[in-house]
Residue, then its C-alpha position, 0 to 999 in steps of 0.5 A: x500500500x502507498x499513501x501519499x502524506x494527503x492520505x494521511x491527513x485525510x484519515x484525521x479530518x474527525x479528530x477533534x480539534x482540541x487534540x489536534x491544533x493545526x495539521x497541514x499538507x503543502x505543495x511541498x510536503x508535510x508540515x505539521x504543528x500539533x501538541x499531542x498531549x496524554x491528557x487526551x488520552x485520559x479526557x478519551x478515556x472519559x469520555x467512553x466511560x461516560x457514554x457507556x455508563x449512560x448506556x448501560x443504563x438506559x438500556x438503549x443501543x448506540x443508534x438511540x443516543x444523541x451526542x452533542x460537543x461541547x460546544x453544543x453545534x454538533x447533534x445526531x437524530x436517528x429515527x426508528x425503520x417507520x420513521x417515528x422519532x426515537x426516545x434519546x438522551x443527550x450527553x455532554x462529550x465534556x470530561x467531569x472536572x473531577x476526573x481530570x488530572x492536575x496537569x490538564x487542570x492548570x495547563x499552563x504555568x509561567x516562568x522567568x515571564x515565559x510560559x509553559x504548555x503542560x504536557x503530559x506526566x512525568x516520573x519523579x526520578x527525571x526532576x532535578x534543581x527545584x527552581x521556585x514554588x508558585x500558587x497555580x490559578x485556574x478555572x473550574x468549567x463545571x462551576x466558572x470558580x477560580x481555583x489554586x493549588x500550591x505547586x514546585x517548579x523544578x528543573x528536568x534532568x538533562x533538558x534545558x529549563x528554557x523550555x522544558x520544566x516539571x511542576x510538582x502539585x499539592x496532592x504530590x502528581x507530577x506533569x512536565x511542561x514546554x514551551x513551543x510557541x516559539x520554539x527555534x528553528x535553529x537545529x543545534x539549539x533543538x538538539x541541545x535543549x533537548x540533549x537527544x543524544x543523551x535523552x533520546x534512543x532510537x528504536x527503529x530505521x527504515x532505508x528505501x533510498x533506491x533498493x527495491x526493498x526496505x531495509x531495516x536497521x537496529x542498533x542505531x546509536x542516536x548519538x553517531x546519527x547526529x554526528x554527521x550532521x556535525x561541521x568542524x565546530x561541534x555545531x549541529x548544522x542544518x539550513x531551515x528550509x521555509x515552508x511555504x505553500x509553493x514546493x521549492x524548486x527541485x524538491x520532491x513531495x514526501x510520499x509513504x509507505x508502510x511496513x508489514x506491521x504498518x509502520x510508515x516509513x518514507x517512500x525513497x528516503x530513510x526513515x527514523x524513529x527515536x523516543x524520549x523516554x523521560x517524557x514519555x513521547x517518541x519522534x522522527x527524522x525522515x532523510x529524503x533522497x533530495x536531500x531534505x529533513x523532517x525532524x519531528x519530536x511530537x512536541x508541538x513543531x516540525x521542522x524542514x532541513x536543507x542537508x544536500x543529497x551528498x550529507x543523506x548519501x553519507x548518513x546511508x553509508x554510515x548507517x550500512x557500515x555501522x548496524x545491522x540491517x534486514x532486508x525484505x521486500x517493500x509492502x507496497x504492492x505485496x501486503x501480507x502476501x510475501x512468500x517467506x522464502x522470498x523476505x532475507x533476514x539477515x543479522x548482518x556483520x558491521x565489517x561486511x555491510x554488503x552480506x545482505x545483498x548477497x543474501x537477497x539476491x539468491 
């Protein structure tokens, strides 16, 4: 199966727009902007607790409830096979304040006058220095009511407190917050504040950069990836590309693809996927064959990268050269259907990257 990034976007045009802040698909590939937060998951959560206790007890089926939003502009009439208006009960798709943790109360919390998103929980093992102690404000929405909570602002182990802090509440739960609105474009100071080579691990790559097949690489130190994009200086140097509407000039579109177990990967390009433990969030790097970059860190921005085609052949040498790799035939046309004998998995020795051509080949 090929899906073009349109695709993608096209399968999340219900998502509520409170979870999903802006999503966009240019000319020229994707640019994202979107602040994923756990706290959806819990509201999500919620939610479908609350429609299937109304359920349960009213005895109906789903066709016979009326949900509106939130916002009340939304509403669903369904009508018995004769016509005849069906008995519903309306439900408010609101999660009960009470049931909301103290990270998705007080959203937001200001430091050094700048202010902090919160994100989503954080173990008490990554705070470090406490920073200072606040009185939170917020508002209950059931009620309208002010309310405050006694909170701790610390600092988070190796990430820079100028965009990242954690707050530890009165009743002692913990959430971590960043600042994303103005987050840098500048690439050394995004891996720097965020310490990837030290915070971040990378789980899978994906390579499909001209083999008739997809290559699949384990054992990627996150730390020797970024190091080619070093210059002499220890600067991490990549150009920011704007992202307008038009497709820059000699630019190819991003296509996907998936693998058999429907990972995307990026159709004739190297694909990475790294996550960030400590804030329990994951992200990508994708390396087109043209010589852009995508870094993702599904923290609110994604950024685009003039590397040059010569710096991606470099990190697909190195990548060859340094880990073991699988190779297998792409799922774009075969799906599910692949004859086992035809999928070479190899357990390639790093001093001879060249083993599993040879096996694919026979």
């Amino acid at each position: 199966m090929k899906t073009t990034g349109e695709d993608i976007f096209k399968a999340l045009e219900n998502v509520d727009e409170h979870y999903i802040e802006e999503c966009q698909q240019s000319g020229s590939g994707v640019k994202i902007k979107t602040v994923w937060k756990k706290w959806a998951a819990v509201a999500a959560c919620g939610v479908i607790a609350t429609v299937t206790g109304v359920m349960i007890f009213a005895g109906r089926s789903d066709r016979e409830i009326k949900v509106s939003s939130a916002s009340g502009n939304e509403q669903a009439q369904d009508y018995a096979d004769d016509g005849t208006d069906l008995a519903t009960t309306e439900i408010g798709l609101v999660t009960p304040w009470e049931y909301l943790p103290m990270g998705a109360k007080y959203d937001f919390v200001e430091y050094n006058g700048v202010k902090y998103s919160s994100m989503g929980v954080i173990d008490e093992s990554y705070l470090d220095e406490k920073l200072t102690a606040q009185t939170l404000e917020t508002t209950n929405y059931e009620t309208n009511k002010k309310e405050t909570t006694k909170a701790d602002i610390y600092s988070i182990k190796d990430l820079s407190s100028s965009f990242y802090l954690a707050v530890k509440f009165d009743d002692g739960t913990l959430a971590w917050y960043g600042v994303f609105n103005d987050t840098p474009s500048d690439f050394d100071a995004i891996v720097k504040n965020m310490n990837l080579c030290k915070t971040a691990k990378i789980r899978t790559v994906y390579n499909d950069i001209g083999l008739g097949k997809l290559r699949t690489y384990s054992d990627v130190d996150i730390s020797g990836l970024l190091d080619l994009l070093k210059d002499e200086n220890g600067v991490f140097t990549a150009e920011p590309v704007d992202d307008g509407s038009e497709t820059s000039e000699g630019e190819t579109p991003i296509d996907f693809s998936t693998t058999e177990d429907d990972e995307w990967y990026v159709s004739n390009g190297i694909t990475a996927y790294f996550n960030i433990d400590m804030l329990g969030t994951e992200g990508q790097i994708y390396f087109t064959h043209d010589g852009r970059m995508y870094f993702d860190a599904n923290l609110g921005y994604t950024e685009k990268y003039n590397i040059g085609s010569e710096k991606v052949t470099e990190i697909e040498k190195w990548l060859n050269e340094n880990c073991e790799y699988t190779d297998e035939k792409k799922n774009a046309e075969v799906a599910g259907d692949v004859d086992p004998s035809e999928k070479a998995v190899t357990s390639v020795a790093k001093d001879d990257p060249d083993m599993a051509d040879e096996m694919y080949s026979e």
